[in-house]
C-alpha positions as CSV (number, residue, x, y, z in Angstrom):
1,X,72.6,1.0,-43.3
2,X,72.0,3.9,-41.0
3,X,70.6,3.1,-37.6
4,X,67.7,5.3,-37.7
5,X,66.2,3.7,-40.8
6,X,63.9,0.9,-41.0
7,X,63.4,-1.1,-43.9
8,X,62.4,-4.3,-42.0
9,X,58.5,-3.5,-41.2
10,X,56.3,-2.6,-44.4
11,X,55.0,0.9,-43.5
12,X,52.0,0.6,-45.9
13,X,49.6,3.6,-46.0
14,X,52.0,5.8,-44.5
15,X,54.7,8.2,-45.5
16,X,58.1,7.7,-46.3
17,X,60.4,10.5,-44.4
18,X,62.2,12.2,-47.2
19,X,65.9,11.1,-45.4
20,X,64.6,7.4,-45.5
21,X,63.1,8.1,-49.1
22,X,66.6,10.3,-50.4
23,X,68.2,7.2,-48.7
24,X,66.1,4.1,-50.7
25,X,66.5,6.2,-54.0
26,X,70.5,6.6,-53.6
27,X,70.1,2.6,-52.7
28,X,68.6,2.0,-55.5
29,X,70.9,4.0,-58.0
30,X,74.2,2.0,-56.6
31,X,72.4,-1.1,-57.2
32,X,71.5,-0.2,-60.7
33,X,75.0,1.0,-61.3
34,X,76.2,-2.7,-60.0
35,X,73.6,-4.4,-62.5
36,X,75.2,-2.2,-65.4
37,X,79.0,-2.7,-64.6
38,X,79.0,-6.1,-63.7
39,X,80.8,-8.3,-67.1
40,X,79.7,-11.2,-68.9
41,X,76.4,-11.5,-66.8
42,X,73.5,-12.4,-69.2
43,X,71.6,-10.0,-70.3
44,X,68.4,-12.2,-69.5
45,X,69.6,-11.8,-66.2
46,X,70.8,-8.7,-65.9
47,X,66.8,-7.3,-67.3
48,X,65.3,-9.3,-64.4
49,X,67.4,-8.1,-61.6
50,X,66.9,-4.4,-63.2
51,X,63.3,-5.0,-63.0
52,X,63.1,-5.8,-59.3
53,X,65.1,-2.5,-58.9
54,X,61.8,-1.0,-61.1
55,X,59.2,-2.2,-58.6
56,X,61.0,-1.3,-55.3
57,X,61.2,2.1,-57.2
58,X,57.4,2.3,-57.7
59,X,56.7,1.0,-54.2
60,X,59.4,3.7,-52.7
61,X,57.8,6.5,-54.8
62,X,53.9,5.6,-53.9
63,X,54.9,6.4,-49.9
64,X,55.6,2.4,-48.9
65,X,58.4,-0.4,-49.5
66,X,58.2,-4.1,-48.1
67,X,60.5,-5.9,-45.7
68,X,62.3,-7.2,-49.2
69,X,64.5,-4.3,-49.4
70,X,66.8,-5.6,-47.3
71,X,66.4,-9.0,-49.0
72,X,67.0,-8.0,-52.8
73,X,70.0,-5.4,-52.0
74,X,71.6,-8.0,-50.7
75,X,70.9,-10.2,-53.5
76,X,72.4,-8.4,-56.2
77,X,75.0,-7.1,-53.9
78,X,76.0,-11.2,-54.0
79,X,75.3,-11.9,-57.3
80,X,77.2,-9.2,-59.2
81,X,80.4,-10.3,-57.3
82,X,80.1,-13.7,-59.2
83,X,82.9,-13.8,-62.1
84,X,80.6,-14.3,-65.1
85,X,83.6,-13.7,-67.1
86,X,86.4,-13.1,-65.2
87,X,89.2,-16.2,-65.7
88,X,93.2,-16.7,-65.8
89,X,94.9,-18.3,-68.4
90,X,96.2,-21.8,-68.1
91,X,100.1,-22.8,-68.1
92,X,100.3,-25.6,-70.4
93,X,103.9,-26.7,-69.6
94,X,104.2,-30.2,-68.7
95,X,108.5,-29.3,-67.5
96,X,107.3,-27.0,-65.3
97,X,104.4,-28.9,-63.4
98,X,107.2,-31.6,-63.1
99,X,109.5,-29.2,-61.6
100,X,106.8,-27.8,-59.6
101,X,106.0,-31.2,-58.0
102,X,109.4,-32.4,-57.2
103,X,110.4,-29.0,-55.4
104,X,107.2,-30.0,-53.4
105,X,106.8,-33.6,-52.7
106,X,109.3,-35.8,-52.0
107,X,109.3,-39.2,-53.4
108,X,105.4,-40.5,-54.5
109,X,107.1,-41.0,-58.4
110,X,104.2,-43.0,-59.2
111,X,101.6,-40.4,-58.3
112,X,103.3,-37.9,-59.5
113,X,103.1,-39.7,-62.8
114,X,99.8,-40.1,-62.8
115,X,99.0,-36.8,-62.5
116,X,101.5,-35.4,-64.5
117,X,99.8,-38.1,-67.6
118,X,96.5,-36.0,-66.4
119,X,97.7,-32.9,-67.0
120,X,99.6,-33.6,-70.4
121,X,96.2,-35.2,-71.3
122,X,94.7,-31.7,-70.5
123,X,97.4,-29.5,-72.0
124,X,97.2,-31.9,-75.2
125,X,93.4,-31.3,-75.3
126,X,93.5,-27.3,-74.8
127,X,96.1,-27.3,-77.3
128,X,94.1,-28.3,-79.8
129,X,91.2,-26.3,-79.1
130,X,89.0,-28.9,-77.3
131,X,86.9,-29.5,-73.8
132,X,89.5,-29.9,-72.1
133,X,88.0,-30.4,-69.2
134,X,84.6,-31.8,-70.0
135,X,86.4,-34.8,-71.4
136,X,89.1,-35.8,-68.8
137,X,87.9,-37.7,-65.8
138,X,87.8,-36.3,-62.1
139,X,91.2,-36.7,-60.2
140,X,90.5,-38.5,-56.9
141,X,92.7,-38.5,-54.1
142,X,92.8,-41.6,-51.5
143,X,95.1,-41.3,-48.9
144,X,95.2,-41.8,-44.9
145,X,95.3,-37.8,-43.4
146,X,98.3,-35.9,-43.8
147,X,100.0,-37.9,-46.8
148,X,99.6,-34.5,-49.0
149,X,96.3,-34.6,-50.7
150,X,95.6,-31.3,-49.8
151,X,99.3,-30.0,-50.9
152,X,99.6,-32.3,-54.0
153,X,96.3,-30.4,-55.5
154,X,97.6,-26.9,-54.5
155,X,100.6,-27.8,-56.6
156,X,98.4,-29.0,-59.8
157,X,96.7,-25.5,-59.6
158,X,100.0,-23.5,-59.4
159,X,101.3,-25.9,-62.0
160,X,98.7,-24.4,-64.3
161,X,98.1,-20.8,-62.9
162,X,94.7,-21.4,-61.5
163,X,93.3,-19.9,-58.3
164,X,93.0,-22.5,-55.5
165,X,90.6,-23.4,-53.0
166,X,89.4,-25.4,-50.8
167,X,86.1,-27.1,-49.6
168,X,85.9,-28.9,-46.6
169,X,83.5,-31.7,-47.4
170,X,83.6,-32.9,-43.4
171,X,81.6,-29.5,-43.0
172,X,78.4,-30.4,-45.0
173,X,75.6,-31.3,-43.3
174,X,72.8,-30.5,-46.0
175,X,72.9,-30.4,-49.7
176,X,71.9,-26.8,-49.0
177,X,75.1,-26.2,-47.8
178,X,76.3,-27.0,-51.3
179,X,73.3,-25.6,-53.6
180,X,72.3,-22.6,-51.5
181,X,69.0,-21.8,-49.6
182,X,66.3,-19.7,-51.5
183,X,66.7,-16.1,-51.0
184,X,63.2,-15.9,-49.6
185,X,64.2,-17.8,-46.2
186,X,65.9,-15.7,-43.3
187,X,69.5,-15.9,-43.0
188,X,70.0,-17.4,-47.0
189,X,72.8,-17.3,-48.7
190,X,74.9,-19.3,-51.6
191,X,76.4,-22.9,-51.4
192,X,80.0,-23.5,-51.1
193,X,80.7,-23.8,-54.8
194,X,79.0,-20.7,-55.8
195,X,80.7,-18.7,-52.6
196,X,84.1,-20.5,-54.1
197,X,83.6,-18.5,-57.7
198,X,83.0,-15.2,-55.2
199,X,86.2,-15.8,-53.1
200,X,88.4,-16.7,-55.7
201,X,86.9,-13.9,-58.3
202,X,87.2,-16.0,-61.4
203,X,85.1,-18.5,-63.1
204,X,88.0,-21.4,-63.8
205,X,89.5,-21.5,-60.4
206,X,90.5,-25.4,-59.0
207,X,88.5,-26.4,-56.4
208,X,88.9,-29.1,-54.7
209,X,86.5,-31.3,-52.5
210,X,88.3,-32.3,-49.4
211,X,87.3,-35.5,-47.6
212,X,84.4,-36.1,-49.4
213,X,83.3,-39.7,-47.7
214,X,83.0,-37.3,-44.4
215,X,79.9,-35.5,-45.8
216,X,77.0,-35.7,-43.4
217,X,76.6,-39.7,-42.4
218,X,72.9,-39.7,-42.7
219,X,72.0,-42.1,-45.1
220,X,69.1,-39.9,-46.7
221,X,71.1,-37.1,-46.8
222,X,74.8,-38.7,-47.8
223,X,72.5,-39.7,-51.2
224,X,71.2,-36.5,-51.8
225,X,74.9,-34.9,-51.3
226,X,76.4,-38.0,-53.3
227,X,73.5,-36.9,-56.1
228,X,74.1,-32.7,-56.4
229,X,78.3,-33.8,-56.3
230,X,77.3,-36.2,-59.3
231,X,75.8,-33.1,-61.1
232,X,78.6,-30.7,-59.6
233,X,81.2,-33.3,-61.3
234,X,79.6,-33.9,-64.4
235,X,80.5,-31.9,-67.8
236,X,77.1,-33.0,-69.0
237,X,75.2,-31.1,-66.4
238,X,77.2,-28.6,-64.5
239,X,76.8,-26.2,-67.4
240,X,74.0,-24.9,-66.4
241,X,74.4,-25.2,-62.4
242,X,71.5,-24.1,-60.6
243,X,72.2,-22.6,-57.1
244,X,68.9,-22.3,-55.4
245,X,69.6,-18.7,-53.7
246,X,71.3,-17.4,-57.2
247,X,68.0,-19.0,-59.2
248,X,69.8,-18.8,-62.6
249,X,71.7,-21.6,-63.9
250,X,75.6,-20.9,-63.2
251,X,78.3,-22.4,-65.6
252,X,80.7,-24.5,-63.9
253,X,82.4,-26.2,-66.8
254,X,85.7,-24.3,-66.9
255,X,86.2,-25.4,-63.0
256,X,89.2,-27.9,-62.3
257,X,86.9,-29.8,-59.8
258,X,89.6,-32.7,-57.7
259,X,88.2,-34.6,-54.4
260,X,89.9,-35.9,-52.0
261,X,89.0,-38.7,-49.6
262,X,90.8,-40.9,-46.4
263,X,88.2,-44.4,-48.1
264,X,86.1,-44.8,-50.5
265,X,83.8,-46.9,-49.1
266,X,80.5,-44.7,-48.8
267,X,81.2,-43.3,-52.3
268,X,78.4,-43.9,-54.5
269,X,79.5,-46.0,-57.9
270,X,77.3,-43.7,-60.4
271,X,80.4,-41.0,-58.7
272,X,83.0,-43.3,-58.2
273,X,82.7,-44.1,-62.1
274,X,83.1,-40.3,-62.9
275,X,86.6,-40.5,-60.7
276,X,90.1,-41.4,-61.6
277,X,91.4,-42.7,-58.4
278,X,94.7,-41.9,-57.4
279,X,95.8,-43.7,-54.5
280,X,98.5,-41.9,-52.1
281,X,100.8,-44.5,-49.9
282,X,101.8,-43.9,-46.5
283,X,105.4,-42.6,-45.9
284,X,107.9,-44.8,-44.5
285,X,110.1,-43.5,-41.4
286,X,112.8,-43.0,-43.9
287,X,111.0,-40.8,-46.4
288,X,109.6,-38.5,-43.0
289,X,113.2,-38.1,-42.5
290,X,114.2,-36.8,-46.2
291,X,110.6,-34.8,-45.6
292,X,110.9,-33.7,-42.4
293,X,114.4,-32.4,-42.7
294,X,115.1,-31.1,-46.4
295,X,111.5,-29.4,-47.3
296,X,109.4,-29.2,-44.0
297,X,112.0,-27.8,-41.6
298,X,113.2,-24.9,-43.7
299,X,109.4,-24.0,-44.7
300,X,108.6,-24.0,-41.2
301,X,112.0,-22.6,-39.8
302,X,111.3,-19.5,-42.9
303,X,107.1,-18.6,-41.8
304,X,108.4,-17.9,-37.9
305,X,110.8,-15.4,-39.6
306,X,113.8,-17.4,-38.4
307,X,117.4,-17.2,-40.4
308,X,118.7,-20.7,-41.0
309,X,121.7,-19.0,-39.1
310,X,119.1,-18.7,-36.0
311,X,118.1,-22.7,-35.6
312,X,119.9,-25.8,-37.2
313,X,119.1,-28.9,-35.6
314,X,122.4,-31.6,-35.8
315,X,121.8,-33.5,-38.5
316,X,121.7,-36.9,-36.8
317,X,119.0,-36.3,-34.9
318,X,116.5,-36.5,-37.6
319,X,115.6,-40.3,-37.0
320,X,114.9,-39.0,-33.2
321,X,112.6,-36.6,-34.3
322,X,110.7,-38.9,-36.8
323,X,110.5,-42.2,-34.8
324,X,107.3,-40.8,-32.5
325,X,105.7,-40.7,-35.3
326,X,105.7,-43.9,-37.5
327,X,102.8,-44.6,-36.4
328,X,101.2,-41.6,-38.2
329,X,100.9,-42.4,-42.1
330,X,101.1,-38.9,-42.9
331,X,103.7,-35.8,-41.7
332,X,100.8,-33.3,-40.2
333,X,101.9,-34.1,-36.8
334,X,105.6,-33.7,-37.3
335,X,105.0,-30.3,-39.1
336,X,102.9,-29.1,-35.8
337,X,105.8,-29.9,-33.4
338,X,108.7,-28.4,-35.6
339,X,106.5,-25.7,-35.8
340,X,106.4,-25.7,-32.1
341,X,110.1,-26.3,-31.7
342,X,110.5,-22.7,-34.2
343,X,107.7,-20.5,-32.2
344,X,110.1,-21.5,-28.6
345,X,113.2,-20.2,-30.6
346,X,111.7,-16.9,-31.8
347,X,110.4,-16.3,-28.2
348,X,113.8,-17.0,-27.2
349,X,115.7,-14.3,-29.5
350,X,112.9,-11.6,-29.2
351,X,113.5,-12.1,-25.4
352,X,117.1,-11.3,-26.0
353,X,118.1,-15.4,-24.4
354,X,119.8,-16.3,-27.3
355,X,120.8,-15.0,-30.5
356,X,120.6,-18.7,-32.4
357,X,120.0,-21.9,-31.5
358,X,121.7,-25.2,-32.3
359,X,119.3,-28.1,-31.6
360,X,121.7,-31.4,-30.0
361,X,120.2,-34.3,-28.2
362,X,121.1,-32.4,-25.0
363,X,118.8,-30.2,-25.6
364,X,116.2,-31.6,-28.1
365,X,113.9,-31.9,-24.4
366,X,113.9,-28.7,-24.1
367,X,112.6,-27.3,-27.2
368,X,111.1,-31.1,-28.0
369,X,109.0,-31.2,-24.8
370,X,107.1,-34.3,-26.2
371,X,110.2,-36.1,-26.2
């Protein structure tokens, strides 16, 4: 909005200049024109946000207009980006997810399993017409950090041509954070799972709930949070979602919801009992190896721009590599430092040093400083 325009203060009893009054009307015509073009949105709805646009159009044309301007552009700027329709169309190939997961985790056959007797469970009940969703429990992912929870969900969303994303439970402090504040309080906004539909521009997207036990560690709170993620998670209620800045119930049943978490052990049972728990083992030194060296190496060596030409490390020196780590359950740590090891190398042929680099154990110091 232009500089010289106001539309904080109510100027009651005065006149509106007609650049600030040309300037409300045009306002209000590209909001009206985002009411009217925005699909699938309710028509209930749609008539209430079209008659706030009536009264700030009365108030404009009588000579005054309150601070709430600012406040309801805003609002429908928000909620016509909301996918009331939008969605993409599920994959329901159980060979393909299979595929999918082995080209991206190594070894975990009996997780992989499980979720692979999820999805078929979905697939089967889409197939046929059916709630597919509503009527398969929760995944739940329990796992020390950096055994692949995060990965292993990204991987059931490709698998079935969702959108992906992610919400850091660790992050919420406040069930606001995850309902949304009333649009009447300064600085309001959406929760997470209504900002998620936003980002990811469709209604069926897979979300998942990251580290969900990390949610704020107030007990008052934790139960309230533990309560709206009961509602969030359950096909009998999150049909009609209310977000509290939105104020219209939102339908959350076509959302893949999984959660992740390192315990369990602050998890309500009423939410617990809506969960399939799938526990994710810690990786032995010899799997890291097999990990490290056949599908995070040549990730990592490919997203610095390197040729496998430019860096091979000698193929014996894997164990080396991976020993620091064993006490680590997960491979987060040993991805940081090979991605170290590749941001040294680059420097090192942009520089004009080298051309390509062969990584022995007389020189793994240098481009292992660690070691």
């Amino acid at each position: 909005m232009p500089n010289d325009v106001d539309l904080t203060t109510a100027q009651s009893n005065s006149s509106v200049q007609p650049s600030a009054e040309g300037f409300i009307f045009q306002e209000l015509d590209t909001l009206n024109s985002l009411i009217s073009k925005t699909v699938g949105m309710p028509e209930d709805f749609r008539e209430r946000l079209t008659q706030m646009i009536q009264r700030l159009d009365r108030m404009a044309k009588l000579g005054h207009y309150a601070s709430e301007f600012d406040t309801l552009s805003r609002y429908i700027e928000l909620v016509t980006s909301i996918p009331w329709a939008s969605r993409t169309e599920d994959i329901l190939d159980l060979t393909h997810a299979q595929e999918k997961m082995d080209a991206e985790h190594y070894g975990m056959q009996d997780v992989k399993e499980r979720v692979l007797e999820y999805l078929a469970t979905v697939m089967l009940l889409k197939r046929r017409g059916q709630d597919a969703i509503g009527k398969s429990p929760v995944l739940l992912l329990v796992g020390l950090q950096g055994v692949g929870k995060t990965t292993l969900a990204k991987s059931v969303a490709e698998t079935l041509g969702r959108k992906f994303i992610r919400i850091p439970m660790g992050g919420i402090g406040s069930p606001l954070e995850l309902r949304g504040k009333t649009k009447a309080l300064p600085g309001a906004e959406p929760g997470q799972i209504v900002k998620a539909l936003m980002k990811t521009q469709v209604k069926n997207p897979l979300i998942l709930l990251d580290e969900i036990e990390k949610a704020s560690g107030e007990a008052g709170l934790l139960a309230d949070i533990m309560a709206i993620l009961l509602e969030i998670l359950d096909p009998n209620q999150n049909k009609e979602f209310r977000d509290h800045y939105i104020d219209y119930p939102i339908d959350l049943s076509e959302v893949l919801f999984i959660c992740s978490a390192n315990n369990t052990g602050t998890l309500s049972a009423a939410l617990m009992d809506r969960m399939e728990v799938v526990k994710m083992p810690s990786y032995s030194n010899d799997e890291k190896v097999v990990i490290a060296r056949d599908y995070l190496f040549p990730k990592v060596r490919e997203k610095s721009g390197l040729q496998e030409e430019e860096l091979q490390v000698d193929p014996n020196l894997w164990p080396k590599i991976v020993t620091p780590f064993g006490y680590d359950s997960g491979i987060r740590s040993l991805g940081r430092i090979l991605e170290a090891m590749c941001r040294k190398v680059a420097k090192q042929i942009i520089m004009g040093e080298v051309t390509g680099v062969y990584v022995t154990e007389e020189n793994l110091k240098y481009y292992l400083p660690s070691w």
